[in-house]
C-alpha positions in Angstrom: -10.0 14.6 22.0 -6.9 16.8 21.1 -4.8 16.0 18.2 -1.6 17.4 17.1 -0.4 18.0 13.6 2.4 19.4 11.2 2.6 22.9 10.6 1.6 21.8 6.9 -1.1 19.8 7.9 -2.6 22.6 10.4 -2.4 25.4 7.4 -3.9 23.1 4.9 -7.1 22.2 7.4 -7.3 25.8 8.0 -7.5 26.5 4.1 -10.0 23.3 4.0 -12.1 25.4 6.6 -12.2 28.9 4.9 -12.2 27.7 1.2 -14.6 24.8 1.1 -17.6 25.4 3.3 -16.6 23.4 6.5 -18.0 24.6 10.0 -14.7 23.6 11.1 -11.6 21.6 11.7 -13.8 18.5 13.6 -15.7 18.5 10.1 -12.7 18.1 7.7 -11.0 15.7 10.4 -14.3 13.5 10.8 -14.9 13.5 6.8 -11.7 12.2 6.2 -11.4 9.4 8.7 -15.3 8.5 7.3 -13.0 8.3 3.8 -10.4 6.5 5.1 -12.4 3.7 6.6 -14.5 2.9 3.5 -11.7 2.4 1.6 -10.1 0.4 4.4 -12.9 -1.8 4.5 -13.0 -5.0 3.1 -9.2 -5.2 2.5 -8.1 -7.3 5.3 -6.8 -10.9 4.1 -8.1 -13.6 5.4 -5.9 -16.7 5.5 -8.1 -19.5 4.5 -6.7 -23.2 4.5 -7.1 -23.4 0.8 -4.9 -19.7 0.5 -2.4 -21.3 2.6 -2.0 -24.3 0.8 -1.9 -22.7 -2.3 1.0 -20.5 -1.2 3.2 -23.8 0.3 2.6 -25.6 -2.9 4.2 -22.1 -4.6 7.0 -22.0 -2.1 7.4 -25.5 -2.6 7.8 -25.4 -6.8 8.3 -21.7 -7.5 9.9 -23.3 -11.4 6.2 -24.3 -11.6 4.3 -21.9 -10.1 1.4 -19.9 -11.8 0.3 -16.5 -12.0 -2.9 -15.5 -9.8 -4.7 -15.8 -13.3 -4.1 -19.0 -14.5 -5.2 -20.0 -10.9 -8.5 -18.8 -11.1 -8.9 -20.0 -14.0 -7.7 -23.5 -13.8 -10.6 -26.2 -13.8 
């Protein structure tokens, strides 16, 4: 796979390299993306029929409507 980056980009991963111990740029760019996709991860939103009505019923009365607190706490 070839990749092309900023001139920025290509210096810093060169500094990355020669200052921090990496073998190379596939080590930087595969540690990163590792990063990226455990923070990613578990952040999609799922739409669930109770989300949905819950956001109509917002819509629907915003004069009314309560904070994301006061909704998980209501009984």
């Amino acid at each position: 796979m070839n990749i092309s980056l900023p001139r920025g980009l290509e210096e810093y991963l060169a500094e990355l390299v020669n200052t921090r111990g990496y073998t190379g740029p596939d080590e930087v760019i595969s540690e990163a993306l590792r990063e990226h996709r455990s923070r990613r991860e578990g952040t999609d939103v799922v739409m669930t029929p109770e989300l949905e009505q819950l956001l109509d019923e917002g819509l629907e009365n915003l004069e009314h409507s309560k904070s994301t607190d006061q909704l998980r706490h209501r009984a």
